[in-house]
C-alpha positions as CSV (number, residue, x, y, z in Angstrom):
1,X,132.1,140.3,222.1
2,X,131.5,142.5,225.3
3,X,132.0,140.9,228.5
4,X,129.4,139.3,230.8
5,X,129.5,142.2,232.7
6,X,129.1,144.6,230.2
7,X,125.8,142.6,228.7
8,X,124.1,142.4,232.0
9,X,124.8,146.3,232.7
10,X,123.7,146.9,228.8
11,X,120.3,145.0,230.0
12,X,119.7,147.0,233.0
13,X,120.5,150.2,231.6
14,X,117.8,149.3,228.5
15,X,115.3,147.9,230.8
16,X,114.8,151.0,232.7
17,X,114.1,152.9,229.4
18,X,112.3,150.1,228.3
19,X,110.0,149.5,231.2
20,X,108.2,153.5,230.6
21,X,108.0,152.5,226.5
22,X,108.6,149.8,224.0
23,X,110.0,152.1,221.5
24,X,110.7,150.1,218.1
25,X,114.2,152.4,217.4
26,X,115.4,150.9,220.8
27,X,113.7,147.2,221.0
28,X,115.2,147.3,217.1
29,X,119.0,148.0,218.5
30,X,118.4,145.2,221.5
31,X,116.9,142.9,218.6
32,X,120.1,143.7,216.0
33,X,122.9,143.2,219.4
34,X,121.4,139.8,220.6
35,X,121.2,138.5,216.9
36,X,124.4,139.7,215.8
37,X,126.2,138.4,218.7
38,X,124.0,135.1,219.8
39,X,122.5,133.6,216.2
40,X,124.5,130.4,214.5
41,X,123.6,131.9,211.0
42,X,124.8,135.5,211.2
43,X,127.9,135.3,210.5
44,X,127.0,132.5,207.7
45,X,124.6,135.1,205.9
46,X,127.3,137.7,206.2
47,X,130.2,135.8,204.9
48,X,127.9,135.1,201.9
49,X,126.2,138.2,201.4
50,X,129.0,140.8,202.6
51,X,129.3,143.7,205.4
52,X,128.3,146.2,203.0
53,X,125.0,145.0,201.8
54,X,124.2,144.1,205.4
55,X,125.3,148.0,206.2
56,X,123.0,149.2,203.2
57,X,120.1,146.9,204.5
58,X,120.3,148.6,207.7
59,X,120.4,152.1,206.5
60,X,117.0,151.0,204.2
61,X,115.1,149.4,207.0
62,X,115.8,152.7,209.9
63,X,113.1,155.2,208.8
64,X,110.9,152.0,208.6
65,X,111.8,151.3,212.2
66,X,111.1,155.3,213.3
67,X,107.8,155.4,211.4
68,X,106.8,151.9,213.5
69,X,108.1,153.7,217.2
70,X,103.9,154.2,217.9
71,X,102.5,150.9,217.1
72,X,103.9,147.7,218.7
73,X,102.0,145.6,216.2
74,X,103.8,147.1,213.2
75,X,106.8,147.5,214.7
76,X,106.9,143.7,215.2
77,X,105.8,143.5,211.6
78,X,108.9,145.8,210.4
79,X,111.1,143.6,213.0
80,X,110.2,140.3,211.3
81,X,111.1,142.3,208.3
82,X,114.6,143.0,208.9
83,X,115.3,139.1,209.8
84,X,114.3,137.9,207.0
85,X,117.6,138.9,205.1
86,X,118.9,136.3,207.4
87,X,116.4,133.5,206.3
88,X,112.5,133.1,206.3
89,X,112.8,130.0,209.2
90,X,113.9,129.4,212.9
91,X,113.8,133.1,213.9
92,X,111.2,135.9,214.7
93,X,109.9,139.1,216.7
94,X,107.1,138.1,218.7
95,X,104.6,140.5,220.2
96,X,103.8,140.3,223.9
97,X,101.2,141.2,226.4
98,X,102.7,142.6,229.1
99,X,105.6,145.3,229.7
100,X,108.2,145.4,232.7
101,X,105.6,146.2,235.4
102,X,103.5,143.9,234.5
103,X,101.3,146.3,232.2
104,X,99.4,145.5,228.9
105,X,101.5,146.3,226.0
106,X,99.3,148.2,224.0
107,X,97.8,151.4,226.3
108,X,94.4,150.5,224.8
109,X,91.9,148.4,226.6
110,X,91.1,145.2,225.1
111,X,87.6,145.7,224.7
112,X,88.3,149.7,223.3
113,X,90.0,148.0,220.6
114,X,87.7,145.5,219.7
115,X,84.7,148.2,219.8
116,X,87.3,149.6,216.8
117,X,87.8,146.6,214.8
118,X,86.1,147.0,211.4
119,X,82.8,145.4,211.1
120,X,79.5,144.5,208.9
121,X,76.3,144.2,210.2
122,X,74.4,141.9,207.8
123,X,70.8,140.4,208.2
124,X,72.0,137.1,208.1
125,X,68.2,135.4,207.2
126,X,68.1,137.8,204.3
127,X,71.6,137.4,203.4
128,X,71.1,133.5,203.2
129,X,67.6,133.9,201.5
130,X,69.3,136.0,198.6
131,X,72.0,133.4,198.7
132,X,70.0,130.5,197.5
133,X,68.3,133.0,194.8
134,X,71.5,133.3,193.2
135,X,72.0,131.9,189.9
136,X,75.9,131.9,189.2
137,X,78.2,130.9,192.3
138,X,81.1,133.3,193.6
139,X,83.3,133.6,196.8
140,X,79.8,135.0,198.7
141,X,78.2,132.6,201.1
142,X,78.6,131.1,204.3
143,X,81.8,129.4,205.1
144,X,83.3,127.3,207.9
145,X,86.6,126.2,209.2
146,X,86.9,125.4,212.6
147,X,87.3,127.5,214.9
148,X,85.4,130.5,212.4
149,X,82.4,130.4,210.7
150,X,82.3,133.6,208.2
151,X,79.8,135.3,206.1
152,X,81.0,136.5,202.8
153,X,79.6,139.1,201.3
154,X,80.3,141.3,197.8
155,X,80.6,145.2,198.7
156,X,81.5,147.2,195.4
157,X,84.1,145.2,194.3
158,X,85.4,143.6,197.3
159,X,84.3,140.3,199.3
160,X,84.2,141.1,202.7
161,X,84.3,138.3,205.0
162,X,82.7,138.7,208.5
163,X,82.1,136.7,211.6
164,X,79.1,134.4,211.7
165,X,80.3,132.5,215.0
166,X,83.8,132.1,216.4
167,X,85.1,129.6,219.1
168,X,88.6,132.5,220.0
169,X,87.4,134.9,222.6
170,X,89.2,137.9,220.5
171,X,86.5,137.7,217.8
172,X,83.4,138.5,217.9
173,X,80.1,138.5,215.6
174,X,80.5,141.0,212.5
175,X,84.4,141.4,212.7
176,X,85.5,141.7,209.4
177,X,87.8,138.6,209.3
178,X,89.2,138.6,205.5
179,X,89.0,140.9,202.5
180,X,89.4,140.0,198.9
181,X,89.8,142.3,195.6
182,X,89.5,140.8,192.4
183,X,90.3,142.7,189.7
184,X,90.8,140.9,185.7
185,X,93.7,138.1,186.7
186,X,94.8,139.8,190.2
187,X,93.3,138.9,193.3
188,X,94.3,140.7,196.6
189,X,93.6,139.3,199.3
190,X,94.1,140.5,203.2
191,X,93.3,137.4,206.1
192,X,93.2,138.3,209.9
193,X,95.3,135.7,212.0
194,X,93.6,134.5,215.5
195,X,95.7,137.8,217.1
196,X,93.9,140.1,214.4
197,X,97.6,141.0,212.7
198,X,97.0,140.8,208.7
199,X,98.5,138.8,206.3
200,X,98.4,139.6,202.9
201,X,97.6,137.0,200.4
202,X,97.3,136.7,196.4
203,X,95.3,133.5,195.9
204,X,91.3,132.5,196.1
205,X,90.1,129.8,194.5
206,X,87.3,127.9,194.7
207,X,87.8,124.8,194.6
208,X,84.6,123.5,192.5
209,X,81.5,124.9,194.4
210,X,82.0,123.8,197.8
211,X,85.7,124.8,199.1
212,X,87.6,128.1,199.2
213,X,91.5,128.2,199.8
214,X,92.8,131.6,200.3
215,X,96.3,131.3,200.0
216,X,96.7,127.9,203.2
217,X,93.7,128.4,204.7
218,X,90.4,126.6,203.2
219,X,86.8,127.0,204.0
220,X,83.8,124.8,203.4
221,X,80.8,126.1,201.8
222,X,78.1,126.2,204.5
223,X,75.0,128.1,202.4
224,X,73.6,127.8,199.6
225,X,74.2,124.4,200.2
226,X,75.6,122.2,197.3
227,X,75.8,118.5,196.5
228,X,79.9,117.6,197.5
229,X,82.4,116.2,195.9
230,X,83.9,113.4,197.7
231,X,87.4,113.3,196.5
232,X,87.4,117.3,197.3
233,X,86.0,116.1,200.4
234,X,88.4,113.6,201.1
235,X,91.5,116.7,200.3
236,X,89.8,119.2,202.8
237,X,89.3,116.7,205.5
238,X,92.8,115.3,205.2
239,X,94.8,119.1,204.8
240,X,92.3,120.0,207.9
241,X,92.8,117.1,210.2
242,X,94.7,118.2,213.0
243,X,95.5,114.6,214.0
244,X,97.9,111.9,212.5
245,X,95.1,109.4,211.0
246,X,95.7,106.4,208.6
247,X,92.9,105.6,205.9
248,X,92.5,102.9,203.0
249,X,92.7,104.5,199.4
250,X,92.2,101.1,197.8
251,X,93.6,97.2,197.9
252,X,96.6,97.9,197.6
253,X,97.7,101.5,199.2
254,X,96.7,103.3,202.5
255,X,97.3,107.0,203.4
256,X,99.2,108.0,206.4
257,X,98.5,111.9,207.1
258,X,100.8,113.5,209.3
259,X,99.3,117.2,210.0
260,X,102.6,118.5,212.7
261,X,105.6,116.7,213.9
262,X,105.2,118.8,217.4
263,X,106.3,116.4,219.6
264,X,102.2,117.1,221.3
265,X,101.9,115.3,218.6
266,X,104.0,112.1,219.0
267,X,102.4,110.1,221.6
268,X,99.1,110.6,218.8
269,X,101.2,109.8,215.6
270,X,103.4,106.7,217.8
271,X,99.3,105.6,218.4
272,X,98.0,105.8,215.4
273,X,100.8,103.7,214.0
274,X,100.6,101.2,216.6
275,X,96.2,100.7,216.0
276,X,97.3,100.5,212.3
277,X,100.5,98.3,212.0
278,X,99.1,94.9,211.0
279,X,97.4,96.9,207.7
280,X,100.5,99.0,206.8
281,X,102.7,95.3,206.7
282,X,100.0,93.8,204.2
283,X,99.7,96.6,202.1
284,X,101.7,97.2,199.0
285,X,101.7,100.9,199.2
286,X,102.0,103.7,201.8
287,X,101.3,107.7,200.6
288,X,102.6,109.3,204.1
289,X,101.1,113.1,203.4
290,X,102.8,115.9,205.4
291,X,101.6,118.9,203.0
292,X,102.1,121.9,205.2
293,X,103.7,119.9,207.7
294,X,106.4,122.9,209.5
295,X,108.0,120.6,211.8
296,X,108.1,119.8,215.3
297,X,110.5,117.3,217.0
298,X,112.9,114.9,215.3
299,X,111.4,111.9,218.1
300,X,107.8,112.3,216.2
301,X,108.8,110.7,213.4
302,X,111.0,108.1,214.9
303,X,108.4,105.1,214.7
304,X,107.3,105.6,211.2
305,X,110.9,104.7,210.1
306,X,111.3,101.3,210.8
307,X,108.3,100.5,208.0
308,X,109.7,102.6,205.0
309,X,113.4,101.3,206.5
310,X,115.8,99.6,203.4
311,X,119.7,100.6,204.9
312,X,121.3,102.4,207.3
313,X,120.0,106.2,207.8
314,X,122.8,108.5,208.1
315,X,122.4,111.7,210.0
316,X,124.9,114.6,210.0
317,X,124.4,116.4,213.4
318,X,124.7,120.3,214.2
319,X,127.2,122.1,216.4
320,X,126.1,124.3,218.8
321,X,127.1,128.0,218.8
322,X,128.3,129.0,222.5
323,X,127.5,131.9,224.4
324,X,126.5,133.1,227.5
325,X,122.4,133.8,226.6
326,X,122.6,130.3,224.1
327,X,124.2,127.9,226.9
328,X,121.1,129.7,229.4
329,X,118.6,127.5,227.3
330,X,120.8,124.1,228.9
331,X,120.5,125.4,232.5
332,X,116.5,126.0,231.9
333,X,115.9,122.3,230.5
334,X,117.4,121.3,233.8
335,X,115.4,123.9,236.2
336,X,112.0,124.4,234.4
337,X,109.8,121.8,234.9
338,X,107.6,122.1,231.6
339,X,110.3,121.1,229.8
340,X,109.9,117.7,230.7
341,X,112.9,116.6,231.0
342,X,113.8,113.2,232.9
343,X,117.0,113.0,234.9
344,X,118.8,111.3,231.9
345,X,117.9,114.0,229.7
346,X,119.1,116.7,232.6
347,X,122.3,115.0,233.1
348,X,122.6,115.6,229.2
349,X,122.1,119.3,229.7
350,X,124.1,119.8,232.5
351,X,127.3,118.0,230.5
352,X,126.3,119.9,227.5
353,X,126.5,123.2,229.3
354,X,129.7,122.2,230.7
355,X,131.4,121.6,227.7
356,X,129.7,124.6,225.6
357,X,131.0,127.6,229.0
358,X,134.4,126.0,228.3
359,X,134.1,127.1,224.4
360,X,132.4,130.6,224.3
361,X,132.6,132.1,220.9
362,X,133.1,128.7,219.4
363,X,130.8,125.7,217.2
364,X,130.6,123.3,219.6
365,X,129.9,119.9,218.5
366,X,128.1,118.1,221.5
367,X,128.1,114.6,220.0
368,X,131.1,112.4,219.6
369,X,131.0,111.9,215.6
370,X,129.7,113.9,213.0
371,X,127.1,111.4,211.5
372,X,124.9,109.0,213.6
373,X,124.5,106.0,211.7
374,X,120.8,103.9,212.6
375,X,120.8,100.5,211.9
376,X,117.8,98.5,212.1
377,X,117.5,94.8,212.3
378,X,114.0,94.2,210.1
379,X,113.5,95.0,206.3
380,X,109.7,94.7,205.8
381,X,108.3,93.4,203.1
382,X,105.0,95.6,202.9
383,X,105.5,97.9,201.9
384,X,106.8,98.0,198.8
385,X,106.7,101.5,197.7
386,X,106.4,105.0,199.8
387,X,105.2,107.9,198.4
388,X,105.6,110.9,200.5
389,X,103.5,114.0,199.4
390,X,105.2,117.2,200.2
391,X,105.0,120.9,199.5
392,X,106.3,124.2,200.3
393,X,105.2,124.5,203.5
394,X,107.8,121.7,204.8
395,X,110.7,123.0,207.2
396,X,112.4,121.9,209.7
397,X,111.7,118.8,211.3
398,X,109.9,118.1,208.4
399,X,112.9,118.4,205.9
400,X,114.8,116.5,208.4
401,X,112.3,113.4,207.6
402,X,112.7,113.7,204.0
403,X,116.6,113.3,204.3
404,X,116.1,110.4,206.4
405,X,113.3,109.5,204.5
406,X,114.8,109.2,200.9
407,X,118.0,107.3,202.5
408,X,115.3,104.3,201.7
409,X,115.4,102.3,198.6
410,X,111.1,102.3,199.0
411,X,110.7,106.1,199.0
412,X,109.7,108.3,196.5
413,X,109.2,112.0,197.3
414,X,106.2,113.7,196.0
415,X,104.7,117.3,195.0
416,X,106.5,120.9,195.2
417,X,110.2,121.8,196.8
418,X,110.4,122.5,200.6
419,X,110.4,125.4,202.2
420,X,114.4,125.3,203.3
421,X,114.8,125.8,206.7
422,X,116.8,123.0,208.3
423,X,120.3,124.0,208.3
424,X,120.2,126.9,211.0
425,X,117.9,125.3,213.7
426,X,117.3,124.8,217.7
427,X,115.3,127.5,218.7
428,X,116.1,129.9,222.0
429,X,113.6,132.4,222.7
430,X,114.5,135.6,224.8
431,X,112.4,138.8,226.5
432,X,113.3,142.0,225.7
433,X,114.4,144.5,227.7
434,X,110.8,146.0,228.2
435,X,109.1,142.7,228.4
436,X,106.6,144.1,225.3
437,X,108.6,141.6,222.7
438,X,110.5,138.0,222.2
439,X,113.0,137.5,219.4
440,X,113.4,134.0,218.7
441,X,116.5,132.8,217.3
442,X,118.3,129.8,216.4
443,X,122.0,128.5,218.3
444,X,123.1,125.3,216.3
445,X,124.2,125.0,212.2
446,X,124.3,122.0,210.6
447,X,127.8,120.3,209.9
448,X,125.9,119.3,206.6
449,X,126.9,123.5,205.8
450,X,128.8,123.8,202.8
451,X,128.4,120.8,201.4
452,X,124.9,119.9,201.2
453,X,122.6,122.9,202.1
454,X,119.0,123.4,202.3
455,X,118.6,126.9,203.5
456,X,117.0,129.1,200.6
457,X,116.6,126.1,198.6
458,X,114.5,123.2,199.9
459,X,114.2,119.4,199.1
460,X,113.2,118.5,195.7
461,X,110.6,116.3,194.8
462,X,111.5,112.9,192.8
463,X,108.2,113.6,191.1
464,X,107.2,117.3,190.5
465,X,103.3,117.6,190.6
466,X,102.3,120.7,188.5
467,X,100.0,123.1,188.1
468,X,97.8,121.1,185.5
469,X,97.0,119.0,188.9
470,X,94.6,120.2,191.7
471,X,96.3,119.8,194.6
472,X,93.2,117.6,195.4
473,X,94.1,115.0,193.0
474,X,97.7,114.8,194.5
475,X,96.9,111.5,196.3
476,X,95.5,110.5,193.2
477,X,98.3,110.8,191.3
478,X,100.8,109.5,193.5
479,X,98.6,106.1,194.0
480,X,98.7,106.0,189.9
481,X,102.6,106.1,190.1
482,X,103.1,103.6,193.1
483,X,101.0,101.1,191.1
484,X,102.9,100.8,187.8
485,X,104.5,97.4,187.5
């Protein structure tokens, strides 16, 4: 590892370069150093996958990186790229706004590059008039989900979707949002994120006539308007919430939907729970749904556990990989303010950071003991059983609730395997030299690592839910299951 010196001199050197132009060949060498040398999984990967593979991945992804040197936007794209032989979670190139000086990042003017942006001009009266004259119903029509209302419209053999009304300032009326190719049994499918980068996609389906879910994201069918279906309604207003809510299924189960465990989230979840306790103690069965759940912070979940709660939860902790840029993210809990934290939790950092400078190169474990061990005093009754729906979009925070979760002699898990991202975690995100990118990376591995990983493979569902069963009929399913005596 270079010394201090040598990484702050490194820094300035790049910034001065960096400052004039982001170029991708030299923000890719400043995004390979800091990962190699700050990340808690490289040298995991490495150990498993070998120095010569990671050698030939490099040499593969080079002309990639020189082709990307005149486009931030796919330069980020070819930077996210290369990390994903690490793992698919807790890490990422993010592009930013403003260079060195202070500068946008990309030498365009905003509203240039919107007067660019592909669009359609439809007669939207005429478009809705030939809607309702059609006799067979396809992806075209007019679609909502908040904050977009799209048009959708059948040019050759694409489905162009355009902008009817949007609530983000960067889009505007016409933009072509989404485009999809069908052709026999393949569909292609490309969706513009709120920042206009694409993501490609190989799913639309209609679910019956009123809802469209290309690959996560689901519309509702605006025009020609048909009668609904309220169990589809039911799916598309729970996977759409973005609250924590709790609703009655029937007698004997409710549904607890848990969108996010951000910890924005937690004073909304820890109310919800509260308003609802009397009903979830006098009812036989709880479905808790966190479907697409990514995580958030380990504290949101901390008051749903005492109802599913049968013995002690054990928790195996993560050590903390020490260097000077990680132990920089202790010293700013204590001197940023929107942090949040209290003077108890500052007094935590300050110790940590203590211990860590006194370890550099080294796994620090910051805890006394391995495991944590919660032990609570009451075993409820009601309820009974816990079914927790889950899918591949869980990480994280997320997975860290199912281990705790399952622990319970009431649980049941629910649905598809996780995404499997838990074992490398804790976040630190850093500028680059030129200010035009962030790579975010992760400086604590689980001590759960040989043993017992979850990287690259997920949690597994007690219950697999297949194919043969519309993801809205999940719920529907799961209540069936619960109520077998």
């Amino acid at each position: 590892m270079p010394t201090l010196k040598f990484f702050l001199f490194l820094i300035f050197i790049s910034a001065a370069t960096y400052a004039q132009d982001c170029n991708c060949e030299q923000t890719f060498e400043w995004v390979k150093k800091t990962f190699e040398e700050n990340d808690a999984g490289f040298q995991y990967v490495i150990d498993k996958k070998g120095k010569q593979e990671y050698n030939s991945y490099n040499a593969l992804f080079l002309p990639k990186i020189k082709s990307a040197n005149s486009n931030k936007q796919d330069c980020a794209q070819v930077l996210n790229e290369w990390l994903w032989f690490f793992r698919k979670g807790h890490l990422g190139v993010i592009l930013t706004n403003n260079d060195e000086n202070g500068a946008t990042a990309n030498t365009e003017k905003p509203e240039s590059k919107a007067d660019q942006w592909e669009t359609l001009n439809v007669d939207l009266p005429e478009f809705e008039k030939y809607l309702n004259g059609k006799k067979e119903l396809d992806y075209e029509g007019i679609w909502e989900a908040k904050p977009y209302k799209i048009g959708i419209k059948k040019e050759g053999n694409s489905y162009i979707g355009f902008i009817v009304e949007s609530e983000v300032e960067s889009w505007k009326k016409g933009q072509v949002k989404l485009k999809i190719v069908k052709e026999e049994q393949q569909i292609n499918a490309t969706y513009y994120l709120r920042d206009k980068s694409s993501k490609k996609i190989n799913s639309a389906e209609l679910l019956d006539d009123n809802y469209l879910q290309i690959g996560e994201f689901i519309y509702k069918r605006l025009s020609p308007a048909i009668p609904t279906n309220k169990q589809l309604d039911d799916y598309f207003r729970l996977l759409t919430s973005e609250e924590p809510l709790v609703e009655t299924f029937n007698e004997n189960t409710l549904i607890l939907r848990i969108p996010t465990f951000d910890m924005a989230a937690k004073k909304d979840i820890d109310s919800v729970i509260l308003k609802n306790k009397e009903k979830i103690l006098q009812t036989e069965n709880l479905i808790i749904d966190i479907r697409n759940n990514g995580g958030g912070s380990d504290d949101s979940y901390e008051e749903i556990l005492p109802f599913i709660y049968t013995n002690p939860i054990r928790t195996v902790g993560a050590a903390f990989y020490s260097t000077k840029l990680n132990n920089q993210r202790m010293l700013d809990f204590i001197n940023k303010p929107e942090y949040g934290f209290d003077e108890v939790g500052k007094k935590w950092a300050k110790e940590s950071y203590d211990k860590l400078e006194k370890q550099l190169g080294q796994f620090v474990n910051l805890n006394e003991t391995i495991v944590g061990i919660d032990t609570l005093k009451t075993i409820y009754d009601y309820p009974k059983n816990v079914g927790i729906i889950i899918n591949e979009k869980n990480g994280s925070t997320a997975e860290q609730f199912l281990l705790a979760a399952k622990q319970s002699k009431k649980v049941k898990l629910f649905g598809t395997t996780t995404a499997g991202v838990l074992d490398i975690s804790n976040m630190h995100i850093v500028d680059s030299p030129c200010k035009g990118f962030k790579l975010a990376y992760s400086i604590s591995k689980s001590m759960r690592i040989p043993e017992m990983t979850i990287d690259e493979k997920g949690i597994q569902p007690d219950y697999y839910i297949d194919k043969s069963i519309p993801q809205h009929k999940w719920v529907e399913f799961v209540n069936g299951i619960l109520n077998q005596h």
